[in-house]
N, C-alpha and C positions, 0 to 999 in steps of 0.2 A: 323798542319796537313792539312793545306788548302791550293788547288792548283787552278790554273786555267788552265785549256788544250787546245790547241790550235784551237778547235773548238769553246770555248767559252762559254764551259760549266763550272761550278763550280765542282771541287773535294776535299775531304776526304779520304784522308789516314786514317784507323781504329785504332785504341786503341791497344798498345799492338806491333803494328808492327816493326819491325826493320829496315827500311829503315832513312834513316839521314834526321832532317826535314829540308826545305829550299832546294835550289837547283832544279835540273831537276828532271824529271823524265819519262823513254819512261814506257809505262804501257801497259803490253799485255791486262788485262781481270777488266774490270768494268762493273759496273751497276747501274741504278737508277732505289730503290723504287720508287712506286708509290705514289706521293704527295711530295719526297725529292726536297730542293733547290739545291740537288748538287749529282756529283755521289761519288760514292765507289768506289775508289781501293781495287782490288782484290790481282792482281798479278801484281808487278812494277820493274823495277831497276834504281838503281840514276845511271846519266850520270851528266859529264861536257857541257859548253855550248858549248863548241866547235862539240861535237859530236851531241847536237840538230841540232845546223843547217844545219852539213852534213845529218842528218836524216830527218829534215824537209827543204830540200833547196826549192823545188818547194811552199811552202807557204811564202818564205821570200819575203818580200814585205819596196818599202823606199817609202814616199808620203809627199805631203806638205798638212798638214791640216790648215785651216784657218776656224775661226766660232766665233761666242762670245760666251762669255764664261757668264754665270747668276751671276755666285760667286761673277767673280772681276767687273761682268758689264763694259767690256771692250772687243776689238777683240784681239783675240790670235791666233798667226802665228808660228807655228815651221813646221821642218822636222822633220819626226819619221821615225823608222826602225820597224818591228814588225815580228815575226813569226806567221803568223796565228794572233788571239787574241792576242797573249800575245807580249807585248810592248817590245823592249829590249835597244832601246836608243834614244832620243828626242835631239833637239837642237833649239833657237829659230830660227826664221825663218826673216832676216833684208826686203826681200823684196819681201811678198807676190808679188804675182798676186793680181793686184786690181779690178778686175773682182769678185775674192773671197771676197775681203776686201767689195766692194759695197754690196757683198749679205749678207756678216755679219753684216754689220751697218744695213741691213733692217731688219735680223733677230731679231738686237738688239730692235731697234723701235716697232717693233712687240711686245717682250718680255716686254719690258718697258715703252714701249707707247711715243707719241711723246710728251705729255707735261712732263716727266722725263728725257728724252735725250735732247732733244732742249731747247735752252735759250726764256723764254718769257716777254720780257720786258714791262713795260707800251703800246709803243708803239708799239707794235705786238700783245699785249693782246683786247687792246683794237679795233684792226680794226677789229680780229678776232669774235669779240663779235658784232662789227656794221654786218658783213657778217652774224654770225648766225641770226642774229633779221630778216635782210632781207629774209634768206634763210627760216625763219618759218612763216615769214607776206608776203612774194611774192610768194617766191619758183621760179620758172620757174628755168633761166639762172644764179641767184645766187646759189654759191655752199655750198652743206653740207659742213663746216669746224669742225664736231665733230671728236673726236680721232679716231675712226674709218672710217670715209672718209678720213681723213687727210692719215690715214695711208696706206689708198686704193690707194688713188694720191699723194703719196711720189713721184714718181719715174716723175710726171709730174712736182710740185711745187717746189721740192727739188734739182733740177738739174737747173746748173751742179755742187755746191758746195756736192755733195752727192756721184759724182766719184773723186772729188779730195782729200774727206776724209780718213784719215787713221786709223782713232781712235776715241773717244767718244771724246775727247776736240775740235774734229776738228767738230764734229756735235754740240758742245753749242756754237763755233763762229760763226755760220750761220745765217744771216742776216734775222731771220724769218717774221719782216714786208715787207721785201721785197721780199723775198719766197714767202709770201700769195698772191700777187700784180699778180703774174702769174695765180691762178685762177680767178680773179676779168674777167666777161662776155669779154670781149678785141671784140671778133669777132663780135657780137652783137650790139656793140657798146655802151653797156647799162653801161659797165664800168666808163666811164663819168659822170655817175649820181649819184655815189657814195657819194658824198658829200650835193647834193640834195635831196637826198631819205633817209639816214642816216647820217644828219651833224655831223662831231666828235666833235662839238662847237655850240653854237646857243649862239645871241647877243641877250640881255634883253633889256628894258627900258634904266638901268642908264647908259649902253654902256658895261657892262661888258660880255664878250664872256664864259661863263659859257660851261662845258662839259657836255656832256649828257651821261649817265649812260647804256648800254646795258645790261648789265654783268644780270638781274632776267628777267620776263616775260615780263615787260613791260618797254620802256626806261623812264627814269627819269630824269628830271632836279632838283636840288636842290640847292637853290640860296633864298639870304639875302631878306626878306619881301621887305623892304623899297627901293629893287631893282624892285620890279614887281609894286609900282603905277603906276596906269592910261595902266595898261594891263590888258583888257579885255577876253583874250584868249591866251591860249600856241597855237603854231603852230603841229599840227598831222602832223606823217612823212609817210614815203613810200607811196607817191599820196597818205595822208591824212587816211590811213586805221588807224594807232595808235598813238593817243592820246596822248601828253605826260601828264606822271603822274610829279604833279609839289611837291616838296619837299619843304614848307616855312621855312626857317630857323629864328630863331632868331638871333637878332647883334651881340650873341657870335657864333653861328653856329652851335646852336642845334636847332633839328627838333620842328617846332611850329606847324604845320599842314600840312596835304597832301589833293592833291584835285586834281582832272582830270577834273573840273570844276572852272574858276579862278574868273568866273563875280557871279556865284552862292557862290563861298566862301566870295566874298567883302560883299556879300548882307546881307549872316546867319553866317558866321562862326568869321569874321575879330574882330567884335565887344569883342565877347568872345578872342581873342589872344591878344587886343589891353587892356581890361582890365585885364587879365593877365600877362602883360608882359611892360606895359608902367612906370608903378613905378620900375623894377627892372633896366629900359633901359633910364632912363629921356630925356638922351642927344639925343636918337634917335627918329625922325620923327614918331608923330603915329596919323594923319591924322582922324578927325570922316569921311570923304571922302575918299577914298585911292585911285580909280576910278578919278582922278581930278588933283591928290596929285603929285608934282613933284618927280619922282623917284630917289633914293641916291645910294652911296655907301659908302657915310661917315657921320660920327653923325655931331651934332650940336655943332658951334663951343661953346668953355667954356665962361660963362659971365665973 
């Protein structure tokens, strides 16, 4: 007994009634309680559909909808015909307007955020994560790159791989490390200094080019003891404002000590990791000097 009419309201046919369910229906005399989801039919008679649309011709209406859709998480493109509210036949639709198509994929972005539509690979994760460090230890001309900036300057960093989209697979191919490249300061000039100010690699002692960590509050390097002898200091980044926090590892690669002081941990802490950890590691270098000590990246050959 439930209908919809062509204003787009809900109805109910009452109990009892004799009209045939399903099908049309022109209905002289309805009403809605106060507080119902829907109205009452009072007084109705079934028709065919053919006589709705002569009765409703001036609401017949044919359009191309395009939008994303949440369900299938994807853009959905048909022609529909409708009377009023009520739908009466759909088909898909091969070639949106992609005028429509661009403002769905932003919809979608929107809906789902751009780290769920976009592919983020090491390599786009990571510059993105050098950008935020800058953007919270500098600020100025570095850009907010949080999901929600990102999503404010879609339309700046996203283009033009974002008009030529047609679908969500066509937004996970998008080249996001080099999408991000468009906000980096360019005008300023300060873009350049990208690699200065937040190196994606910093060279140790033993010569190993070790990556530096942005991704928590403070960047981190974390690299093999027996690589930092005779380093008396990590280098601070962004013109020296932060520190890096240095992660010592042990020869297997587990965390032995952290410090954001490297001449102060030789001094009080080394002694303590060096008796800890020299009988489990014999073949490796463990210096009463470390400060002095020639820096490795390989154990001692076997006698």
């Amino acid at each position: 007994g439930a209908y919809l009419m062509a204003s787009g309201t809900a109805a109910q046919v009452q109990g009892g009634s004799r009209l045939p369910a399903g099908g049309w229906l022109a209905i002289a005399v309805a009403d809605r309680p106060a507080g119902s989801p829907s109205a009452r039919v009072l007084r109705a008679v079934a028709i065919d559909e053919a006589t709705a649309r002569r009765a409703g011709g001036p609401l017949l209406d044919g359009r191309e909808e395009v939008g994303w859709s949440t369900r299938q998480r994807e853009v959905t493109a048909r022609r529909v015909e409708t009377l009023g509210a009520v739908e009466l036949a759909a088909a898909p639709l091969t070639a949106p307007d992609p005028a429509l198509v661009r403002e769905a994929l932003l919809t979608g972005l929107e809906r789902e955020g751009v780290g769920a539509l976009l592919s983020w690979p090491p390599a786009a994760a990571g510059l993105r994560e050098r950008l935020a460090f800058l953007h919270r230890t500098l600020g100025g001309v570095w850009p907010d790159v949080s999901d929600a900036a990102l999503l404010t300057s879609a339309e700046q960093w996203l283009e033009p791989e974002l008009s030529r989209a047609r679908r969500r697979a066509d937004l996970e191919r998008i080249d996001t490390a080099a999408a991000l490249q468009r906000l980096l300061p360019w005008a300023s000039g300060q873009a350049g200094r990208l690699e200065e100010l937040a190196p994606e690699r910093i060279t140790v002692p033993s010569g190993s080019r070790i990556r530096v960590d942005y991704s928590g509050d403070r960047p981190v390097l974390a690299v093999k003891l027996q690589e930092l002898f005779g380093w008396d200091a990590a280098p601070a980044l962004a013109d020296g404002r932060a520190p890096l926090t240095v992660h010592l590892l042990s020869p297997a690669g587990r965390p032995a000590a952290v410090t954001g002081d490297l001449a102060a941990f030789w001094r009080e802490g080394y002694r303590a990791v060096r008796a800890d950890l020299r009988g489990r590691y014999p073949r490796h270098p463990w210096p009463e000097d470390p400060t002095t000590a020639e820096p490795t990246r390989r154990a001692n050959p076997r006698k």
